[in-house]
C-alpha positions in Angstrom: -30.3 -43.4 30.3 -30.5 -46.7 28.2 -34.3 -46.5 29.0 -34.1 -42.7 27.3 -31.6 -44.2 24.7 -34.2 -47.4 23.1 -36.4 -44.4 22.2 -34.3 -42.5 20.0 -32.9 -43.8 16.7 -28.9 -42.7 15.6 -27.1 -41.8 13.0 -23.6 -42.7 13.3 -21.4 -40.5 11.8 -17.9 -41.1 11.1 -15.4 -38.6 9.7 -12.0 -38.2 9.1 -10.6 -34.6 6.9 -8.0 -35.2 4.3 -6.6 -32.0 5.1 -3.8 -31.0 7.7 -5.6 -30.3 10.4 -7.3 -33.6 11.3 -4.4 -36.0 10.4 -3.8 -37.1 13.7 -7.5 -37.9 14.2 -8.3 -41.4 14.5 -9.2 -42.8 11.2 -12.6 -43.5 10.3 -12.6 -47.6 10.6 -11.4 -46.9 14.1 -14.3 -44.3 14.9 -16.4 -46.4 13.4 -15.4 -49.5 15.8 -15.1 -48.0 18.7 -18.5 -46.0 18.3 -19.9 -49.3 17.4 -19.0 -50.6 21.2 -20.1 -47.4 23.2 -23.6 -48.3 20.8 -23.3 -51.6 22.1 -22.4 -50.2 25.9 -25.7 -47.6 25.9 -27.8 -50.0 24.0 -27.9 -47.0 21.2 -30.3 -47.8 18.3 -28.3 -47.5 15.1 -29.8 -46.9 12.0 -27.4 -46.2 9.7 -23.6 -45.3 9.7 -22.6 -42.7 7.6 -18.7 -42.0 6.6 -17.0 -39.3 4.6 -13.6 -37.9 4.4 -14.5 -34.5 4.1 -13.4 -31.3 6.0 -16.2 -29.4 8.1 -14.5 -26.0 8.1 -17.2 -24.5 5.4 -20.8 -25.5 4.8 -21.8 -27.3 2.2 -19.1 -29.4 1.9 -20.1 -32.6 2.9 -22.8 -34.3 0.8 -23.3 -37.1 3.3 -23.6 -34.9 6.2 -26.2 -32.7 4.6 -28.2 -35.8 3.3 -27.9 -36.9 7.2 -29.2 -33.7 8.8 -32.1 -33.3 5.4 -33.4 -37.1 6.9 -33.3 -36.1 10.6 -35.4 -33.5 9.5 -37.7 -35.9 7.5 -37.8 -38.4 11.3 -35.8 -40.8 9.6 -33.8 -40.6 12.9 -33.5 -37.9 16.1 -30.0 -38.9 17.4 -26.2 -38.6 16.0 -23.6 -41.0 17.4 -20.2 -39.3 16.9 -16.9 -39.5 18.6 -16.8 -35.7 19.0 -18.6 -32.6 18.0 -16.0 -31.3 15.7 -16.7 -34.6 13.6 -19.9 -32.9 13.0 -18.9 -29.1 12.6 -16.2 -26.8 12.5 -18.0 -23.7 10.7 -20.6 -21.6 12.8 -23.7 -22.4 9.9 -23.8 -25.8 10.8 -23.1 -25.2 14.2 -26.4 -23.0 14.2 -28.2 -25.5 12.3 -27.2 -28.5 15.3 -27.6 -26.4 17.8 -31.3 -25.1 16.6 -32.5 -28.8 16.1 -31.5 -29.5 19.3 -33.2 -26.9 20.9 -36.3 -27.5 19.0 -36.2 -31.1 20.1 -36.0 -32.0 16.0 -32.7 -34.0 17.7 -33.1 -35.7 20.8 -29.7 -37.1 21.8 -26.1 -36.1 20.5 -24.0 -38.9 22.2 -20.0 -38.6 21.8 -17.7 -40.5 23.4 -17.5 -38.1 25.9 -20.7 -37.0 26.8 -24.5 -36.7 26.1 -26.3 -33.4 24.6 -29.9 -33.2 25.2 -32.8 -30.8 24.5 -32.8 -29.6 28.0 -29.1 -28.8 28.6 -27.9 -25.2 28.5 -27.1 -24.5 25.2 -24.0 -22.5 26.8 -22.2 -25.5 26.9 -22.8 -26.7 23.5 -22.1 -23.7 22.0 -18.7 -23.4 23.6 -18.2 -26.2 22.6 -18.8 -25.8 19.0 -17.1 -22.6 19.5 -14.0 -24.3 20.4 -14.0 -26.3 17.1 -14.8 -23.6 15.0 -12.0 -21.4 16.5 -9.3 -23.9 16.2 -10.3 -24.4 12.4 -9.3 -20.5 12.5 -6.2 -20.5 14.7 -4.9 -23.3 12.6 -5.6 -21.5 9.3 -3.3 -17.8 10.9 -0.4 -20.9 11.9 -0.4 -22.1 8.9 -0.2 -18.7 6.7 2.2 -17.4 9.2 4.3 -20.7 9.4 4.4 -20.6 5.1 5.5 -16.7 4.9 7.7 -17.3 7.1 9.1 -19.9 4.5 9.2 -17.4 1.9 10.9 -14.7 4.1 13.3 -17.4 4.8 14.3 -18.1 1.4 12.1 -21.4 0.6 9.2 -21.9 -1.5 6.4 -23.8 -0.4 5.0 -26.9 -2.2 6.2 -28.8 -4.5 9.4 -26.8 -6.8 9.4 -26.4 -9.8 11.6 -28.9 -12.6 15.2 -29.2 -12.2 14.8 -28.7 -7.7 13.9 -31.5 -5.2 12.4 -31.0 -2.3 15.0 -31.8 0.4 12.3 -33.3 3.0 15.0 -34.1 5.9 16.5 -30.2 6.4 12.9 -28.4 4.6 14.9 -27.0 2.0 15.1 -27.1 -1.6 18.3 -28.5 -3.6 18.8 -28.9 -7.4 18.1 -31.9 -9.3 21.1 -33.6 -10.0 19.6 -35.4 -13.5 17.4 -32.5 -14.7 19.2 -29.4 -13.0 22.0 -28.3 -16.0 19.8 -29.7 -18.7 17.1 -26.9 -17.6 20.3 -24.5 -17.5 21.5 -25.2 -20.5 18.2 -24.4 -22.3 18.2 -21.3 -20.4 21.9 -20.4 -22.1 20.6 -21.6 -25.9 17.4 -18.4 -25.4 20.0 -16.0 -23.9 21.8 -16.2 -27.1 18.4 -15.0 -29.3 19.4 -17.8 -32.0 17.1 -20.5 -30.9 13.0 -20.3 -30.3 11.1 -22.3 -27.7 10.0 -24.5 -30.2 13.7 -25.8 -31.1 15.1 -26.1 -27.8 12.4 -28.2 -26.9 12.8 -30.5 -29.6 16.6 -30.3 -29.1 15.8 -30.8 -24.9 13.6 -33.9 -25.8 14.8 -35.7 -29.0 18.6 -34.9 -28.5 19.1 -35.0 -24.6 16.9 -37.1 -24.0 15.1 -35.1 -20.8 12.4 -36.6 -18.9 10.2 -34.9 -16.1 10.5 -36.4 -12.9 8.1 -39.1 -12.6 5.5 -38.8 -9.4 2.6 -41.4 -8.5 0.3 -39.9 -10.9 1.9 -37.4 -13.2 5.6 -37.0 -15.0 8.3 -39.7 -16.4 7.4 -38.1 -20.2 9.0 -35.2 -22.7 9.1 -31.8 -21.5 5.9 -30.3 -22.9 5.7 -27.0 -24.7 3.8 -25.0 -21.8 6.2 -26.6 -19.4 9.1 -25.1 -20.9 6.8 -21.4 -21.0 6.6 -21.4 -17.3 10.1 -22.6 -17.0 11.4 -19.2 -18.9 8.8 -17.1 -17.4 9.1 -18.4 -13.5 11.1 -16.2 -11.5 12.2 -18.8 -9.3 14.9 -19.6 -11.5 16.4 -16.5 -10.9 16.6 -16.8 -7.7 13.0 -15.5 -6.3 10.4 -16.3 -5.0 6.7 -15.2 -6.1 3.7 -16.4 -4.4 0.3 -14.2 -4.1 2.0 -11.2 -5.9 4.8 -11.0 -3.3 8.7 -11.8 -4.2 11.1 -13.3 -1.6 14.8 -13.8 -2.1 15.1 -17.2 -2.2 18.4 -19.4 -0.8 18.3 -22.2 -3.6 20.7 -22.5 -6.1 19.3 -20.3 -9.3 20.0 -20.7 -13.1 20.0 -17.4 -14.2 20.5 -13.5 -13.1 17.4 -11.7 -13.1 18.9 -9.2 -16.3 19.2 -12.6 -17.8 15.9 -13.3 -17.4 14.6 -10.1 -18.6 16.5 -10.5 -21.5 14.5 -13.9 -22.2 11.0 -11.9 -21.3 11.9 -9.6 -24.0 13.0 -12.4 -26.4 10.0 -14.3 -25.7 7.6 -11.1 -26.9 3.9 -11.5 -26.3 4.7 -15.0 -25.2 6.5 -14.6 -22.4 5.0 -12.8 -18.5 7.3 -10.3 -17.8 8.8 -9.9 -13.9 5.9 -7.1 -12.6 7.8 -4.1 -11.6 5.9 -1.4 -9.3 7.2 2.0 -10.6 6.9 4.9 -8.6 7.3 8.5 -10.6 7.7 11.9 -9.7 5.6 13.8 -11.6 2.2 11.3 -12.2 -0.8 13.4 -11.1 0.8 16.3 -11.0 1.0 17.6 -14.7 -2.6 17.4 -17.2 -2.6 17.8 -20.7 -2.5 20.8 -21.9 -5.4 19.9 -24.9 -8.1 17.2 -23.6 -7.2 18.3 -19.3 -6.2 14.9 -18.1 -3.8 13.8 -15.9 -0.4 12.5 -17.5 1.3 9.2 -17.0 4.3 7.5 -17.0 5.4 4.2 -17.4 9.0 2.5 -18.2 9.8 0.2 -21.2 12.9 -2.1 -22.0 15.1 -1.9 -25.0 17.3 -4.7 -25.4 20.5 -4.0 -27.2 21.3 -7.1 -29.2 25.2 -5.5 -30.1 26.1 -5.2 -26.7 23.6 -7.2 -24.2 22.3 -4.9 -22.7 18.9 -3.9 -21.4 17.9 -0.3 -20.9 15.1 1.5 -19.6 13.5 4.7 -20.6 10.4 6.4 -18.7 7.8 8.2 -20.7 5.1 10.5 -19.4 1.9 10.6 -22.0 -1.5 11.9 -21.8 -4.0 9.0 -20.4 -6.5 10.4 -22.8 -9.8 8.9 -20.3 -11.9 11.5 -21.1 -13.8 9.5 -23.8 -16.1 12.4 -25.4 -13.1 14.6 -26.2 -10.7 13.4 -28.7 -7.8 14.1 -28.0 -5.1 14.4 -30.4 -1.7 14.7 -27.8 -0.4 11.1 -28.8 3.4 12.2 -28.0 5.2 10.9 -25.2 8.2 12.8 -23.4 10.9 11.3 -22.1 11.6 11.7 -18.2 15.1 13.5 -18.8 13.1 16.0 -21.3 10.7 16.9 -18.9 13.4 17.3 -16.4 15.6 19.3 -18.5 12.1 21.4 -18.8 11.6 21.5 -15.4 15.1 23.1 -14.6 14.9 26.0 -17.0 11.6 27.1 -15.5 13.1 27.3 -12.3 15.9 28.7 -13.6 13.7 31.7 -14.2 13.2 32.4 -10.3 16.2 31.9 -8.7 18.1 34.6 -6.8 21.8 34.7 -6.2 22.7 33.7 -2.3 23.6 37.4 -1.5 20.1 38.4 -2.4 18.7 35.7 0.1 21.3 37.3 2.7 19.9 41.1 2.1 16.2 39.1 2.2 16.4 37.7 5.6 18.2 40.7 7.4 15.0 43.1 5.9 12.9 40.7 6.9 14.6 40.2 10.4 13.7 44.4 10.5 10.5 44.1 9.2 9.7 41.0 11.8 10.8 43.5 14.6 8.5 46.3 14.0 5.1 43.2 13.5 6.4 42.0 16.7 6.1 45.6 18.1 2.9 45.7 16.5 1.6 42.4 17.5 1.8 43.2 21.3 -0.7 46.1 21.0 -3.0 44.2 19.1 -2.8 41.4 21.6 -3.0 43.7 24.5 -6.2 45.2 23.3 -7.6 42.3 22.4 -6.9 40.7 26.1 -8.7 43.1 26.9 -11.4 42.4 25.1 -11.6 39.4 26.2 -11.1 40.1 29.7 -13.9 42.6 29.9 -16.8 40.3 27.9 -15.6 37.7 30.6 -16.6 40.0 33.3 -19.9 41.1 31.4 -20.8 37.3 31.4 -20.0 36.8 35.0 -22.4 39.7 35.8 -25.6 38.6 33.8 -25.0 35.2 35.4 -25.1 36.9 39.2 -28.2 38.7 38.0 -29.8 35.4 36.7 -29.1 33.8 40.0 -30.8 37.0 41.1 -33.6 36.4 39.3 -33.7 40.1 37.9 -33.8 38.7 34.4 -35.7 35.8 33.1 -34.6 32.9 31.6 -35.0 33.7 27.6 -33.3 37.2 28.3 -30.5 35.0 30.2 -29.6 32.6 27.6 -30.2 34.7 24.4 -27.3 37.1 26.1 -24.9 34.3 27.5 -25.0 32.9 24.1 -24.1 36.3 22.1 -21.3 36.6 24.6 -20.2 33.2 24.9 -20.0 33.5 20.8 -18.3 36.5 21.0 -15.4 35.3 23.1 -14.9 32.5 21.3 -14.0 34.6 18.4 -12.2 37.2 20.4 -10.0 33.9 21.2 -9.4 32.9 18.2 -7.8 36.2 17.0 -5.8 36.3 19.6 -4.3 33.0 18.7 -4.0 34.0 15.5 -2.2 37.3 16.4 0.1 35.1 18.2 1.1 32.7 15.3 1.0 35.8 13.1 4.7 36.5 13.6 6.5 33.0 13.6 4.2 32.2 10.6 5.3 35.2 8.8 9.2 34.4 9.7 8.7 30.6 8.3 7.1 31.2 5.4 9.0 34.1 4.0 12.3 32.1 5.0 10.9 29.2 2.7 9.9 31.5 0.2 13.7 33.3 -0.2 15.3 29.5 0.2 13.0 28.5 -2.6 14.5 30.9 -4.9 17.8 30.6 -4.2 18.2 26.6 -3.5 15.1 25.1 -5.5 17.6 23.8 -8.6 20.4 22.4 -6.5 17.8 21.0 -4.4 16.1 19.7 -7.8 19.5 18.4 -9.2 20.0 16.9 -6.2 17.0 14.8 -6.2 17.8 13.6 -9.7 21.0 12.1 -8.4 19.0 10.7 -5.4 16.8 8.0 -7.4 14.1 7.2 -6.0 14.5 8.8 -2.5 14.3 11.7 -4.4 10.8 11.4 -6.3 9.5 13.6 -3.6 11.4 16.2 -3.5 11.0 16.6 -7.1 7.4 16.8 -7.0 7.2 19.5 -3.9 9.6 21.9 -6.2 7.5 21.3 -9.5 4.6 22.1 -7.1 6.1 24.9 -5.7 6.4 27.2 -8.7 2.9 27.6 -9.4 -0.8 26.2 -10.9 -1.4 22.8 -12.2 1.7 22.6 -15.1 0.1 21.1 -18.4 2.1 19.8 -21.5 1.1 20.5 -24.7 3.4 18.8 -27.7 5.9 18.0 -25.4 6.5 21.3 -24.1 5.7 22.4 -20.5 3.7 25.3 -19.6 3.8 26.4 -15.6 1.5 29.5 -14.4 3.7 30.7 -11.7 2.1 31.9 -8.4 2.1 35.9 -8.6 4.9 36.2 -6.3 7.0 34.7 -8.9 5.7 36.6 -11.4 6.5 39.4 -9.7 10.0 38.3 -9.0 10.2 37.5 -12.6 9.7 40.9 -13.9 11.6 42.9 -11.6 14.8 40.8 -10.2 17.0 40.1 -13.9 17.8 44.1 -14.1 18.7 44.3 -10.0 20.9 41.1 -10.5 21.9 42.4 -13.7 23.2 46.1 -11.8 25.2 44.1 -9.1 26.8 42.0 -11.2 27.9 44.7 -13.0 29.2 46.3 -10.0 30.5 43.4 -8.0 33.5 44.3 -6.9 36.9 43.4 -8.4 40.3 42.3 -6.3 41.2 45.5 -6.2 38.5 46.8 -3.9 36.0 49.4 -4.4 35.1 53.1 -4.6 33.3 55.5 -2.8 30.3 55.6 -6.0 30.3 51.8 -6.7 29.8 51.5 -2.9 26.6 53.9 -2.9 25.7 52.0 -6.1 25.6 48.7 -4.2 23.2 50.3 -1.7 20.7 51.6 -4.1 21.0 48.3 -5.6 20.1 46.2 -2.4 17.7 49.0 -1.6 15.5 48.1 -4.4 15.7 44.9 -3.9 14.3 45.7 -0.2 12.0 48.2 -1.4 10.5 45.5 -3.7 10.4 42.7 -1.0 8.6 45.0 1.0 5.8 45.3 -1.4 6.0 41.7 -2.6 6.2 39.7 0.4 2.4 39.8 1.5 0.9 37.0 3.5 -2.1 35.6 0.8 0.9 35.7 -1.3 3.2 33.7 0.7 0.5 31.0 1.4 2.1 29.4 -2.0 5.1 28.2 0.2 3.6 26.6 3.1 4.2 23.3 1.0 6.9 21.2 3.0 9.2 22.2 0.4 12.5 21.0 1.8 14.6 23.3 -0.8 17.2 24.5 1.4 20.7 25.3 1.6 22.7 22.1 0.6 
């Protein structure tokens, strides 16, 4: 081996990461020494000793290490002296790039202090090897995210805080700064009054109070700078959360402010300030299009904050987005989400039946669903049939196939018409079967709709935002796309509302004038009630066709409350 060894000239190579994951390796003077006397040991040829504190987790990172490998290349040397291979990589490109020199023979010897790679080993092992390195750099990298969410999710920011908190490094929590802490709070209480601008209670916080930032080895011990006290007003952490990578944590340290206190101060601060980012969801968005230009409406909440009282309140608007740039569009009002609501009641109002007309609905339709039942089984029994009897018809041509009184074109040409044909004939009869509970469901729906549709919709307004839904499916419901055209809504309703539309105030109309009083009823109102619920049957009957009824097989959850 030492006889191998005098023929090869080494690089030693030294490193030690400044990053986490290498802290515990051995620093480089120590590499360096104790490489030094396995050189000594091997009788290793040294021609230079290179050392860098750089990590190896992506290429390109270490100017040293690519000069090394550039003059390996060149035959400056053909061997690397290292204390391990994850001093030379921990990313698979130079990995490759090692493990292709050595294979080509461009780099005789890697000698660790551990083993020997050579030319002729299996490059199994070295890959493995390599592998390992490279993995850990990435099974580190998943501990480390996990270990800092779950940081966050336990109420603790990560890093260094921001002024007026200390890091508490003996329990890993954060505590307030008992110099800075009610300085920092008290300019917070001077901008929630609205008399004093950033400007002024900086130069009150520095000239008057004297405040100094905390001073670190490099950085701080000076006045509190203008964008300093910007991010102070604009940092949620100082009420009480936590935002990292556009996520927000409750967090447990002490906070300054409530977080309508700090909206208050985004509003205060105007243009200046970053506002908290607040993920709406609304009901209606891409539901409605303008009636004028065709695009979709939008909605979006602003803040008005009430200077007499102290309030901020919030008000959702739904405008045209107006993206269709070769049409100019000339809809520039906005309605206001209770508006559209109010809207969206009174066109429902329109199609909704009193519960006694749901009550005479169902028990017709009960009658109606007896005699399609009765009709269903003789359509399904003939088409059994059917499919019974083409099954026999291809059992037969497959006996005289095997019988070879028909050829093989003849043969497949017919199983495949038949084969065809009773996959159809299959298909109908599952329709037929799901004919009749489909028919029951959606004409339930359809009768619940009408009757239940605006408590269900006033219902959902009370519900907030479990309710956003809800309100959607109903709107929906009623008909084609709904457009808005200077603030008024337009809804073509399906033609079974149409229908129901035209024909239902005047029988609503008749049995209200004939609902009976407390003290009972006649003979002729009685037969007056029964023409009345007969023409509400006798229009059902008509009405309640299947295309029609394919409007409600939304799942429209109006029902009974």
């Amino acid at each position: 081996m030492k006889q191998e060894n005098e023929k090869i000239k080494y690089f030693l190579y030294a490193r030690k990461s400044s990053e986490n994951e290498d802290r515990q390796i051995q620093s480089i003077d120590d590499q360096v020494n104790r490489l030094k006397e396995i050189a000594r040991n091997l009788n290793i040829d040294i021609v230079q000793v290179c050392t860098e504190s750089k990590s190896a987790k992506k290429p390109y990172n270490r100017p040293l290490f690519d000069k090394m490998m550039k003059e390996i290349e060149d035959g400056k040397a053909n061997g690397i002296l290292c204390w391990h291979l994850n001093r030379l990589t921990r990313n698979p490109i130079d990995s490759g790039n090692l493990s292709w020199l050595l294979q080509q023979g461009v780099i005789k010897s890697i000698q660790t202090s551990e083993r020997q790679y050579l030319p002729s080993d299996n490059v199994l092992l070295f890959s493995v090897e390599t592998g390992q390195a490279n993995q850990y750099i990435l099974d580190l990298g998943r501990d480390v995210k996990r270990g800092l969410l779950k940081k966050r999710k336990d109420g603790w920011k990560n890093g260094v805080p921001p002024n007026g908190y200390l890091n508490d490094k003996e329990n890993k929590t954060i505590i307030s700064d008992p110099e800075r802490f009610h300085l920092i709070h008290k300019m917070w209480n001077l901008m929630l009054t609205g008399n004093y601008t950033p400007p002024k209670i900086l130069d009150i916080a520095n000239n008057e109070w004297g405040y100094r930032t905390k001073k670190r080895k490099k950085t701080g011990g000076g006045p509190l700078s203008r964008s300093c006290l910007y991010s102070i007003f604009t940092n949620l952490f100082y009420a009480g959360i936590i935002e990292e990578n556009g996520e927000q944590f409750p967090g447990k340290h002490e906070k300054m402010v409530e977080l309508e206190e700090y909206d208050r101060v985004q509003i205060l601060l105007g243009r200046k300030g970053r506002p908290r980012p607040k993920h709406h969801n609304f009901a209606f968005t891409g539901l409605i299009r303008c009636g004028e230009c065709g695009c979709l409406y939008t909605a979006e909440t602003k803040q008005k904050y009430i200077k007499s009282t102290g309030e901020i309140r919030e008000y959702t608007y739904y405008h045209c987005t107006r993206r269709k740039r070769d049409i100019n569009c000339t809809q520039q009002y906005s309605i206001t989400k209770e508006k559209l609501e109010l809207q969206i009641e009174e066109e429902i109002e329109k199609y909704t039946i009193l519960p006694e007309f749901l009550e005479w609905g169902l028990e017709a339709l009960n009658m109606k669903n007896d005699k399609e039942i009765r009709d269903r089984s003789k359509i399904y029994e003939r088409q059994h049939k059917s499919i019974t009897q083409t099954q026999k018809e291809l059992d037969e041509l497959t006996k005289m196939r095997y019988r070879e009184l028909i050829d093989d074109n003849f043969f497949i040409k017919e199983k495949n018409m038949l084969q065809n044909k009773i996959v159809r004939l299959k298909e109908n009869l599952r329709q037929t079967e799901a004919r009749a509970e489909e028919w029951i469901e959606l004409t339930e729906k359809a009768f619940n709709f009408v009757t239940y549709a605006r408590i269900a919709f006033l219902k959902a307004k009370e519900m907030g935002k479990e309710g956003l839904e809800l309100k959607k499916e109903i709107l929906a419901t009623i008909g084609k796309t709904p457009i808005i055209k200077d603030k008024k809504l337009i809804i073509e309703p399906c033609d079974w509302l149409v229908s129901l539309r035209n024909t239902y105030p005047d029988i609503e109309k008749d049995y209200l004038r004939l609902e009976p009083e407390k003290t009972g009823t006649n003979k002729a109102k009685t037969e007056e009630f029964a023409s009345v619920r007969a023409r509400w049957q006798g229009w059902q009957d008509s009405n309640l066709q299947p295309k029609v009824l394919e409007t409600f097989a939304l799942p429209v959850r109006a029902t009974p409350p």
